[in-house]
C-alpha positions, 0 to 999 in steps of 0.5 A, spaced: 500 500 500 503 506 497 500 509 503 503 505 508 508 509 512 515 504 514 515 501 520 522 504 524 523 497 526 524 494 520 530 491 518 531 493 511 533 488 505 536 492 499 538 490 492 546 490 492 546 487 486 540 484 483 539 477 486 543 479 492 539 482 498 543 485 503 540 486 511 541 492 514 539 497 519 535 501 518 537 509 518 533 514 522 533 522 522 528 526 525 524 520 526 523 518 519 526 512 517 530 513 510 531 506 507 528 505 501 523 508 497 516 510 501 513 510 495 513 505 488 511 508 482 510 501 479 504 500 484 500 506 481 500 502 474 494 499 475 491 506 477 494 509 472 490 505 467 484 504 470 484 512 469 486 512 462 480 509 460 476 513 464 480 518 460 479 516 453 471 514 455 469 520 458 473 526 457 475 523 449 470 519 445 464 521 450 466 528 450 466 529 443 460 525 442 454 529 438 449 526 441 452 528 449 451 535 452 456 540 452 455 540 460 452 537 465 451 545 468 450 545 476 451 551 480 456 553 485 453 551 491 450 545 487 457 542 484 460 543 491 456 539 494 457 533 488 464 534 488 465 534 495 472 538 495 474 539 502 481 536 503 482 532 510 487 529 513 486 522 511 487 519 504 482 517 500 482 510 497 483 508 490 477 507 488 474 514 492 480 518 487 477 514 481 469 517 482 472 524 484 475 525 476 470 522 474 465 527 476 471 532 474 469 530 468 462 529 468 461 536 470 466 539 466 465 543 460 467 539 453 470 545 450 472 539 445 464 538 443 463 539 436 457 544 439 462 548 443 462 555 439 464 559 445 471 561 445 477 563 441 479 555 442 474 548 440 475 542 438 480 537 440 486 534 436 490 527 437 496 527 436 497 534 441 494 531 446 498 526 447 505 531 446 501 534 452 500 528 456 507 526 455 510 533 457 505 531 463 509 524 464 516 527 463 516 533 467 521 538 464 522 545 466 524 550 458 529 553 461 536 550 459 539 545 454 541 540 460 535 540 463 530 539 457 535 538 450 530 536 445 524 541 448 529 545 447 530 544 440 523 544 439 521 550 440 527 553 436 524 549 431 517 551 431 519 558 432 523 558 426 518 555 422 513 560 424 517 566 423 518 563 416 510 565 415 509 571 418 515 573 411 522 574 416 526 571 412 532 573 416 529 570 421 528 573 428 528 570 436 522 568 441 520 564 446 513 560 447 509 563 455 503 562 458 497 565 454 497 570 449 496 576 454 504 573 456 505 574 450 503 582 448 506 584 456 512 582 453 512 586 446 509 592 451 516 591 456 520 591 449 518 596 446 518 600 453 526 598 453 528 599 446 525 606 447 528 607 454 533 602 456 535 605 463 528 603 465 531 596 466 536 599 472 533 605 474 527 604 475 520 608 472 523 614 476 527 614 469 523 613 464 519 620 460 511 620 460 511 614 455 503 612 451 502 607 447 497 606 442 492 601 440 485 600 437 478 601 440 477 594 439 484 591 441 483 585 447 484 587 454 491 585 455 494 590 452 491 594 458 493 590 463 501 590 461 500 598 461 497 597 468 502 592 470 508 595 467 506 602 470 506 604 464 498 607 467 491 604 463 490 612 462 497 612 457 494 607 453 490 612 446 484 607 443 483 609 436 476 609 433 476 603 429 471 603 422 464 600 421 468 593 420 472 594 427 479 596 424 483 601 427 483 607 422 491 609 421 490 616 420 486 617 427 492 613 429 497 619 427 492 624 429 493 621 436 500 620 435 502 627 433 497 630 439 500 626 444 507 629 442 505 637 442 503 635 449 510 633 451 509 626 451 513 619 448 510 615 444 514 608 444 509 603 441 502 601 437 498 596 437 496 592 431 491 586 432 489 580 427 482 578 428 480 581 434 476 578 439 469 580 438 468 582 430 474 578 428 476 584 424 484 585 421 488 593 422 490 594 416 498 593 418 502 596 412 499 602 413 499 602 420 507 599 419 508 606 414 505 611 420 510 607 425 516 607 421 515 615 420 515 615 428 519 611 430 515 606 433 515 599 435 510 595 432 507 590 435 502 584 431 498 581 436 496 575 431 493 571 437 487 569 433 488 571 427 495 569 426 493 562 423 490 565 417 497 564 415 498 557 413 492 558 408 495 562 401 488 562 400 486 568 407 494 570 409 492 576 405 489 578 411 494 580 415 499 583 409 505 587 411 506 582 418 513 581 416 514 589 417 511 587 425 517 588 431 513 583 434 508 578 433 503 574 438 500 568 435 496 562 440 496 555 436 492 553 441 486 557 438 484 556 430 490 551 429 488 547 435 494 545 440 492 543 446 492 548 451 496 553 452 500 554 446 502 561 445 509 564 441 511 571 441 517 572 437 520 578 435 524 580 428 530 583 432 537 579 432 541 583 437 539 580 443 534 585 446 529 580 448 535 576 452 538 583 454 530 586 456 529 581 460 535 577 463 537 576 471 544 571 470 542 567 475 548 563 478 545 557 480 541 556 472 545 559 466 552 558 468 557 560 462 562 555 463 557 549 462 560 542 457 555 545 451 553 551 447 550 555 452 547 559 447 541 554 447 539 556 455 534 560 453 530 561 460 534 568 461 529 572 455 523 569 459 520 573 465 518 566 467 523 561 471 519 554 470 516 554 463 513 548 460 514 546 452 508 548 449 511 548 443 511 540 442 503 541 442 504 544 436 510 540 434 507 533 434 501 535 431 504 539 425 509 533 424 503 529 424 499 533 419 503 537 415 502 544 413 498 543 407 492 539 413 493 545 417 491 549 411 486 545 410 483 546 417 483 554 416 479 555 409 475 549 412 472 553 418 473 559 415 469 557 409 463 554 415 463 561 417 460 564 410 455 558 410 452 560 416 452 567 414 448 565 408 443 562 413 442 568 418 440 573 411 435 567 409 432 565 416 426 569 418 428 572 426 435 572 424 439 578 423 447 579 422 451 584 424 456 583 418 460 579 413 465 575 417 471 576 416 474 570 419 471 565 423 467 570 428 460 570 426 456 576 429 448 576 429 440 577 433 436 573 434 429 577 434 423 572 437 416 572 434 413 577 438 418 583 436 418 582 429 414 587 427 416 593 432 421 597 428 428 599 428 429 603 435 430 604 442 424 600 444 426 594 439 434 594 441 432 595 449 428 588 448 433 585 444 438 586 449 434 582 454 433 575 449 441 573 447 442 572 456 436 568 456 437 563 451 444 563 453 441 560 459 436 555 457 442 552 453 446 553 458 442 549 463 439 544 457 447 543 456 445 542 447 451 548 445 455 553 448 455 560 444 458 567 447 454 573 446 456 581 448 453 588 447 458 591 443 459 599 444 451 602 443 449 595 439 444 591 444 446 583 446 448 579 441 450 572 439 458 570 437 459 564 433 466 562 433 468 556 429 474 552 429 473 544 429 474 540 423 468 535 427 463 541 425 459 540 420 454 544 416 449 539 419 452 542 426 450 550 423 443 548 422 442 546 429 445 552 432 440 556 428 434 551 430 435 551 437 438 559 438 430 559 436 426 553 440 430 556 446 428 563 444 421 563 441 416 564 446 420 570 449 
């Protein structure tokens, strides 16, 4: 029994050899014998299996089943009774353990259903969740070569192919983190160095009233790295962005000249490459005109649009990226890596990104090492411990090739046009715009409303129908699909489509029950 602890009379038989057994006394410190190992992986083998089948049953084939829910929805105060969470004293037995991550499980949200339309990630791909158990069972840490050598080289590798489609033909540098906010506090804190790299030393005491500049639309973590990095939320300059959700550039140098008669440094825009509520693109190359004019540091947050790079047919939508100081991409979104997944990469190969971020520790990034040292690339991270991400994508792309991945983007994109064809053609359906991407934005307006005209009575009923139907489906577990208002439009629906287990099949179910569920409201 692995819990047992070891009797301190015990006398001890250790393995000098195989086939030798040797007696020996037992070495106690503080009380605690020390012969021997008190716990025997070898003996959680059979757990071990037993768990992998509940794996693949219920979180994988289950999970993906159509014809299950896409939640078993509880709520807090319900779930916390089910789960019994309190943690005691005293183990658990074997099969106690087995009932809890099944019910783990079981009252989890199946982000990998064909009918989960909710976030900016969906759909599960096989051969990047094994890379991810397999990271789980290895248990390396990416921050030097000796620790971790073929992760290493892995990220080297995917980062160099993916810096090959952004158009770097020279290459650059990078470093895979945790989440795509990580990665747009990083190009934030580069750009702040390039501009004023005394800040590193001496602090913000030294730095001039820095602003940078971002659309209206961009996500909020552009926000959050200004607030964090004390740059303040109030030196962030939105700019207007048109009717199809794109930064506007010439409100762009407007705001950059405005900010500088009045004595303050600009340093860095923004561009975002599908933005999260209307999937629109800035346009880039006009964006990179007005930064080179001022000396700016462009940054691309491509986070989610960055996957329209592997299609030749849809990668002009992020035309001029490769003239982008920086760039952000999550292949655990439209690419579909497990979890997190997400690249910054930056075109500089001067080292800034070491240079920025570095602290030498003694202990970790010895110079005098048996190897290239070169390859110790934690010090350009703000993280210590950093888990290779980029064997999720590596995998999976050795597995598929660029031309499926290709295949997958064009295919979720071409579903995004189908279902906008349906919305024009439903009667009770209303859509905000084309999509551009795999966002598709839309009302549904109930039987009751149809015939009040466009105003503030119909849009302040309507504002009131998406969080209901969410609800009902939420509770009926049949899909997930987000809604938001969105400046003065009224609460709407935001399809996101990315799995290639969606069918047309799935699109018309989406608009049937979007109306069962909302008919009588």
């Amino acid at each position: 029994n692995s819990h047992s602890s070891l009797n301190s009379n015990w006398n001890l038989e250790i393995l000098a050899d195989p086939g030798h057994p040797v007696k020996c006394s037992p070495v106690i410190i503080d009380n605690v014998p020390l012969n021997g190992p008190t716990l025997n992986v070898l003996m959680s083998e059979n757990f071990i299996h037993q768990s992998m089948s509940i794996i693949v049953e219920d979180a994988i084939k289950k999970a993906t089943d159509v014809r299950e829910k896409v939640c078993e929805w509880r709520s807090p105060e319900q779930l916390k009774e089910l789960l019994d969470l309190e943690l005691r004293d005293g183990a658990e037995s074997e099969s106690e353990i087995l009932q809890r991550f099944k019910d783990a499980i079981r009252y989890s949200v199946k982000t990998t259903h064909p009918r989960f339309f909710n976030q900016l990630y969906a759909g599960m791909d096989p051969y990047s969740m094994v890379a991810s158990f397999i990271i789980e069972a290895l248990k390396p840490s990416l921050y030097t070569y000796e620790v971790a050598p073929v992760f290493t080289l892995v990220e080297e590798a995917v980062l160099k192919k993916m810096m090959e489609l952004i158009g770097w033909k020279d290459g650059g540098d990078g470093i895979f983190n945790a989440g795509g906010s990580m990665s747009n506090m990083y190009a934030v804190n580069l750009a702040r160095y390039r501009c004023c790299p005394d800040i590193k030393e001496n602090g913000l005491s030294a730095a001039p009233h820095l602003v940078m500049f971002t659309s209206q639309e961009c996500h909020y973590s552009i926000s959050k790295a200004a607030a964090l990095l004390g740059i303040g939320t109030k030196n962030v300059y939105a700019i207007p962005s048109d009717e199809r959700g794109k930064m506007i550039p010439s409100a762009l140098e407007e705001q950059i000249l405005s900010a500088k008669s009045e004595g303050a440094v600009p340093f860095m825009v923004n561009a975002t490459a599908g933005t999260t509520v209307l999937g629109a693109f800035d346009p880039i190359d006009e964006i990179a005109d007005i930064c080179e004019k001022h000396n700016l540091w462009l940054h691309v947050d491509a986070c989610w649009g960055g996957a329209a790079l592997v299609s030749s047919k849809h990668k002009h939508l992020l035309k001029g990226i490769h003239r982008a100081d920086s760039v952000a991409w999550n292949p655990h979104k439209m690419l579909m890596a497990c979890l997190q997944c997400s690249a910054f990469m930056v075109r500089d190969k001067t080292s800034l990104l070491q240079r920025c971020h570095s602290a030498r520790a003694s202990y970790l990034f010895q110079q005098d090492k048996f190897y290239d040292v070169s390859y110790d690339t934690g010090d350009k991270s703000v993280q210590c411990s950093r888990k290779p991400d980029a064997f999720k994508i590596w995998l999976m792309w050795k597995a598929l090739g660029s031309r499926e991945l290709e295949q997958r983007v064009d295919r979720a994109l071409a579903m995004a046009r189908y279902l906008a064809q349906e919305i024009k053609q439903r009667e009770g359906f209303r859509l905000l715009m084309e999509p551009e991407y795999a966002n598709i934005c839309f009302w549904y307006i109930p039987p009751s409303l149809r015939n009040l005209p466009d105003g503030p009575e119909l849009w302040g009923k309507l504002h009131k129908v998406a969080p209901v139907i969410k609800e009902r489906m939420m509770k009926k577990g049949s899909m997930m699909v987000g809604y938001q208002p969105h400046g003065e439009k009224a609460n709407f629906f935001r399809m996101i489509i990315i799995s290639p287990q969606v069918s047309r099949q799935d699109m018309d179910f989406v608009l049937d029950e979007i109306h069962n569920l909302g008919k009588d409201l």
